[in-house]
C-alpha positions in Angstrom: 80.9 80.2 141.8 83.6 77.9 141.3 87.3 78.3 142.8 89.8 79.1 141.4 93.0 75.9 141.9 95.6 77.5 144.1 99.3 77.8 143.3 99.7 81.2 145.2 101.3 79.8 148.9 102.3 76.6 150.3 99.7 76.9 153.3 96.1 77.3 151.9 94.7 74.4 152.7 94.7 73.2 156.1 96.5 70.5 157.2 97.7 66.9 156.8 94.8 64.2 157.4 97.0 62.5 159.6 97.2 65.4 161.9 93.2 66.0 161.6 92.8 62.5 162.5 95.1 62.8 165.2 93.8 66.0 166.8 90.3 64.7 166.8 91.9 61.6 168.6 93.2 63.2 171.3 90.8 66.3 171.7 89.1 65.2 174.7 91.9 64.3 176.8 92.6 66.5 179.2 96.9 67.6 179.8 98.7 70.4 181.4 98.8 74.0 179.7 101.4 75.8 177.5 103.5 73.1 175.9 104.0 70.9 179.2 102.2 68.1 177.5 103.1 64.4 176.8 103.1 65.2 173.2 105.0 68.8 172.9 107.5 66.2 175.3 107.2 63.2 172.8 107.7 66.1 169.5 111.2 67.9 171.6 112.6 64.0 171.7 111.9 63.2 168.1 113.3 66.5 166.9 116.3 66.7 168.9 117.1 62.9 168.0 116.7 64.4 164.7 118.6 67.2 165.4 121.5 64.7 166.9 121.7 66.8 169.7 120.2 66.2 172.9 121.0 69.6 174.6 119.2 71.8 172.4 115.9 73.2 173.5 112.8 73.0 171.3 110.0 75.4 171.7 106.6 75.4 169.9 105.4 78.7 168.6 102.3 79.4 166.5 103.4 81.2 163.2 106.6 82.5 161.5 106.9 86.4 161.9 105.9 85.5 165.7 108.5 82.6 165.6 111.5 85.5 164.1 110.5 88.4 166.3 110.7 85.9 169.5 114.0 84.4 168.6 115.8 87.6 167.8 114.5 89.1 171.2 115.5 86.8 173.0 119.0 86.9 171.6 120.0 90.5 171.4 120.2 93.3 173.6 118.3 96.7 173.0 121.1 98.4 171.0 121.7 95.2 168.9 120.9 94.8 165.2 120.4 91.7 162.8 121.9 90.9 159.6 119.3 90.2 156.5 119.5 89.9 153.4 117.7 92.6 151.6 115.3 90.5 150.6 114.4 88.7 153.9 111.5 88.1 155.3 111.8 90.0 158.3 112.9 92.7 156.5 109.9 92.8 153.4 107.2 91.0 154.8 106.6 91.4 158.5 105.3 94.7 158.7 108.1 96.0 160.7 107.8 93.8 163.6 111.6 93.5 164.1 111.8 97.0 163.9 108.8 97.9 166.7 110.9 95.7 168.9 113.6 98.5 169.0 116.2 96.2 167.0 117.6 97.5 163.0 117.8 95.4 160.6 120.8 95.9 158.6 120.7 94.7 155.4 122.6 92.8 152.7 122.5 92.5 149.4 121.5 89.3 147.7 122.1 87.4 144.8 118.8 85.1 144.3 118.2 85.4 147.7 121.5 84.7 149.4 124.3 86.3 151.3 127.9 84.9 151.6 130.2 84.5 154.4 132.2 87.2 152.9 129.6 90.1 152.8 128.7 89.6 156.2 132.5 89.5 157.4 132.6 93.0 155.4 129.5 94.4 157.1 130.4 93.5 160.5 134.5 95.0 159.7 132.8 98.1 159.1 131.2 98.6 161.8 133.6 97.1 163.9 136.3 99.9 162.1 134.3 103.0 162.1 135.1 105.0 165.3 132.3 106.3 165.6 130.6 102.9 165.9 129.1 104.0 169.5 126.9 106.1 167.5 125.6 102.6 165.5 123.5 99.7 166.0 125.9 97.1 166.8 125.0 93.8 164.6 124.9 90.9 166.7 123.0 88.7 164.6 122.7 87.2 161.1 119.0 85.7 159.6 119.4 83.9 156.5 116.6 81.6 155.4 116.9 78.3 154.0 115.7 77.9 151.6 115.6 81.7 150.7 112.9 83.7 149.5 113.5 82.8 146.3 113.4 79.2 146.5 117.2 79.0 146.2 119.2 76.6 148.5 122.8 77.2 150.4 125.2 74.4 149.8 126.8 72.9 153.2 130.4 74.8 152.2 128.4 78.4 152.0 126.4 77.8 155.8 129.7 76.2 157.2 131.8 79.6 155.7 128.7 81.6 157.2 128.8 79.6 160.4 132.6 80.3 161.0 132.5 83.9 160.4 129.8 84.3 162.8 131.9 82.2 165.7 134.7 84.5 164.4 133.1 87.8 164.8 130.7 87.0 167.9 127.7 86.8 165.9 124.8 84.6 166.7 123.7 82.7 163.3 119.2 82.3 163.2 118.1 80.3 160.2 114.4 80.7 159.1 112.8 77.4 158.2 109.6 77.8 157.3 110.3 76.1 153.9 113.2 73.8 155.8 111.4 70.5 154.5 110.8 71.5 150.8 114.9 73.1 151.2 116.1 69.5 152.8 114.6 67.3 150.2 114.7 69.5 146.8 117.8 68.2 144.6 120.6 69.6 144.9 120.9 69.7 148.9 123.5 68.5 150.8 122.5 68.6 154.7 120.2 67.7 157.1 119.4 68.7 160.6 122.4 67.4 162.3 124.4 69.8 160.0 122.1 72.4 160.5 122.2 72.2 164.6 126.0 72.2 164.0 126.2 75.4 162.5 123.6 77.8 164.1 122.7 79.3 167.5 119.0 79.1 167.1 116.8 77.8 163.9 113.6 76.8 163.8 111.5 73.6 161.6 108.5 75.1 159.7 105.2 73.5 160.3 102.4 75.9 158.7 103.9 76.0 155.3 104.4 72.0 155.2 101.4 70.1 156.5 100.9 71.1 159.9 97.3 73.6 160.3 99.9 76.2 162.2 103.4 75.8 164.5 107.2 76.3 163.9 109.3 74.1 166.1 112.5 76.4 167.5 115.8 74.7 167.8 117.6 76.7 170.5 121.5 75.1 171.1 123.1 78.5 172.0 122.5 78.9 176.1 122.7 82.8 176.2 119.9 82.9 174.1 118.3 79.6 175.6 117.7 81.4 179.1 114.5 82.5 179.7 113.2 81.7 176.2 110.1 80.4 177.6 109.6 83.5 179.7 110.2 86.2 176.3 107.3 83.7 174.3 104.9 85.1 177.2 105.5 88.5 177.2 105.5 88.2 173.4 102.0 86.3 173.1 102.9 83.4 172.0 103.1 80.8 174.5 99.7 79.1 173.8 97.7 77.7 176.6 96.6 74.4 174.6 100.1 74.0 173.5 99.8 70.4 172.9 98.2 71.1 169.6 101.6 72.1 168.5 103.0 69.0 169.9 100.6 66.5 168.6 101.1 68.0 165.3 105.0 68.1 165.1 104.9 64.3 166.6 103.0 63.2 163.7 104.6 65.2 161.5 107.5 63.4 162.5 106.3 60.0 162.3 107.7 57.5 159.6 109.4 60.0 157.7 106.2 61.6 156.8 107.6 65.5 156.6 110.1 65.0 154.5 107.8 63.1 152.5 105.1 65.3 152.0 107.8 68.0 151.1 109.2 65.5 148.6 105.7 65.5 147.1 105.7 69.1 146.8 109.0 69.9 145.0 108.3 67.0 142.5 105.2 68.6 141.8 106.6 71.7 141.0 109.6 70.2 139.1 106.8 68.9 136.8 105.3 72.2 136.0 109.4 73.7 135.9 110.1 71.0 132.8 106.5 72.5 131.0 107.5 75.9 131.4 110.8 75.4 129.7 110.0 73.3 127.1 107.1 76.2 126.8 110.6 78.3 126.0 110.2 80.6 129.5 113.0 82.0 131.3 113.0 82.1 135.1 113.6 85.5 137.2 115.5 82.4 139.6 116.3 79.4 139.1 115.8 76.6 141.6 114.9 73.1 142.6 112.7 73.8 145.3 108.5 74.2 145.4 108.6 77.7 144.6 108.8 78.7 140.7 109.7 82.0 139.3 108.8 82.6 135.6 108.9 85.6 133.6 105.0 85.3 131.9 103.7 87.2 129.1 101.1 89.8 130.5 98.4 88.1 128.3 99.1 84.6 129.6 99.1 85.4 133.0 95.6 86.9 132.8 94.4 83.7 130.9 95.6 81.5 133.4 94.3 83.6 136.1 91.0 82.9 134.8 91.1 79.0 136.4 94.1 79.3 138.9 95.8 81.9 141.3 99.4 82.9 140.9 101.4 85.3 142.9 102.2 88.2 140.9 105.9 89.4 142.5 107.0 92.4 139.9 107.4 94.0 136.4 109.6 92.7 134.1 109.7 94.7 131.2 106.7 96.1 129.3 104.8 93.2 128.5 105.9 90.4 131.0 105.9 90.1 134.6 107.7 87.7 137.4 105.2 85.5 138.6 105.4 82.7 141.8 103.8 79.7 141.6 104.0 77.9 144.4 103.2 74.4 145.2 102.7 72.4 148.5 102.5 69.1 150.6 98.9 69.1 149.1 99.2 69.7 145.8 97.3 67.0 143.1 98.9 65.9 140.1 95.5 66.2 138.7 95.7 69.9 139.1 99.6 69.7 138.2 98.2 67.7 134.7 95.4 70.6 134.4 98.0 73.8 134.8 100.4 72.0 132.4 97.7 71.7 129.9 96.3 75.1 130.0 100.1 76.3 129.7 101.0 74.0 126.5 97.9 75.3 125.0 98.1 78.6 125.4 101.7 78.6 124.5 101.1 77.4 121.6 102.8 78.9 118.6 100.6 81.2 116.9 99.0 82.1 120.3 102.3 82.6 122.1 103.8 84.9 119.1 100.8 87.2 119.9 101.0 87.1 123.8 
């Protein structure tokens, strides 16, 4: 049975032949346990050189829900809530693992995935002015991702605004980057890491979604939540034993530019199916410049397409049409790019599209 050509995630295949290479290398030499390696050392240097920061603390954690459950543990206290927007991912796809922590998440609305400086300012003054408010979760925190669920991307003005109301109102600011390099190097961006380190208490670098086999790289510069960071990873499971194979992945990851490259790759990739879809006269449920698209498909397309590739179908659009996601990734060909584009134009053509 032939497979189907993926465009569902950015993390089906496995990882970046560098790192394969790399990992075979290195995987009979023997180094200390639990991320007190030469190479989880060598990955903290490039990424807080990176970060332009040398204070910050870099951890190495196997996957993303693990990664946001850690980092908002170890920042709030048990009566403490977070911030989301409605649509984040800690709120709609992690199973409730914020929530079995014994911290609410409070959410926000949205607009294409984002939350401005403004709503939270609101949210926290009305907690902050109900007298009651003993009775409450008290928000301490705000998640945003970036980019955001979507695929959209905050401009430096909306994180600074975001940033400032947080210092204002004693929130901590956590900034989910599990798309980070396809966000950094889609157009239309307008910071880097620096920035980023500027403006948040904790963050972290996504490595699962964008080339790595699994890892997210925590960027810790607020202290309060820095001590004992180490020590809530343990009692959470996620301090891994051979915790150099996070390190040797994020050092090569971080070699000659190659993450941002690869991420590059991705979002020109998708830009290439974007243009095909519009002159195929779709509209998008988002709009966006990143690796994740958003069209609104005929029912009847969908299915065709389905035939040869998988999509991610996200929700109804009216009676005949539905939102889909395609996503595409660090390993993404053009020949399968050239093949999707192809099948789309065809399909789509006149007489076929008029009876979709």
């Amino acid at each position: 049975m032939k497979n189907k050509i993926e465009f569902s995630s950015d993390y089906n295949e496995g990882a970046h032949p560098r790192l394969m290479e790399k990992l075979v290398e290195t995987n009979m030499l023997q180094t200390f346990g639990y991320g007190l390696d030469p190479y989880c050392g060598e990955a903290t240097d490039i990424i807080r050189n990176l970060c332009g920061n040398k204070n910050v603390d870099v951890h190495f954690i196997v996957g993303g829900t693990l990664t946001n459950l850690i980092s908002i543990c170890a920042s709030l206290r048990p009566h403490q809530a977070v911030f989301s927007p409605e649509n984040g991912h800690i709120h709609t796809m992690e199973t409730g693992s914020i929530e079995a922590t014994g911290h609410k998440i409070l959410t926000i609305p949205s607009k294409e995935g984002k939350i401005t400086a403004e709503q939270i300012d609101e949210a926290y003054g009305e907690y902050f002015c109900n007298e009651g408010r003993v009775h409450l979760a008290q928000p301490k925190m705000v998640y945003i991702t970036h980019p955001t669920e979507y695929g959209t991307l905050y401009k430096k003005s909306e994180l600074q605004a975001i940033a400032n109301v947080c210092r204002e109102r004693g929130l901590f600011l956590f900034v989910d980057g599990a798309r980070l390099g396809y966000g950094m190097t889609a157009e239309g961006s307008d910071f880097d890491l620096k920035f980023l380190t500027e403006c948040c208490d904790i963050f972290y670098i996504g490595g699962a979604k964008q080339g790595a086999l699994f890892g997210e790289a925590v960027v810790v510069k607020n202290k309060y939540i820095a001590e004992d960071f180490r020590q809530v990873i343990k009692q959470r499971g996620g301090l891994l034993s051979k915790g150099r194979l996070l390190g040797i992945q994020f050092s090569e990851l971080f070699k000659d530019g190659l993450y941002f490259a690869i991420a590059k790759h991705a979002n020109n990739m998708a830009d290439m199916i974007r243009q095909s879809l519009k002159r195929a006269g779709f509209d998008f449920f988002v709009e966006n410049t990143t690796n994740l698209l958003f069209p609104i498909m005929p029912d009847r397309l969908h299915e065709e397409l389905s035939k040869t590739y998988n999509m991610t179908y996200l929700k109804r659009w009216d009676n005949t049409s539905s939102v889909i996601r395609i996503a595409t990734s660090w390993a993404t060909t053009e020949t399968n790019v050239k093949s999707l584009i192809s099948d789309i134009e065809r399909l789509c053509a006149p007489k076929l599209k008029q009876s979709a």
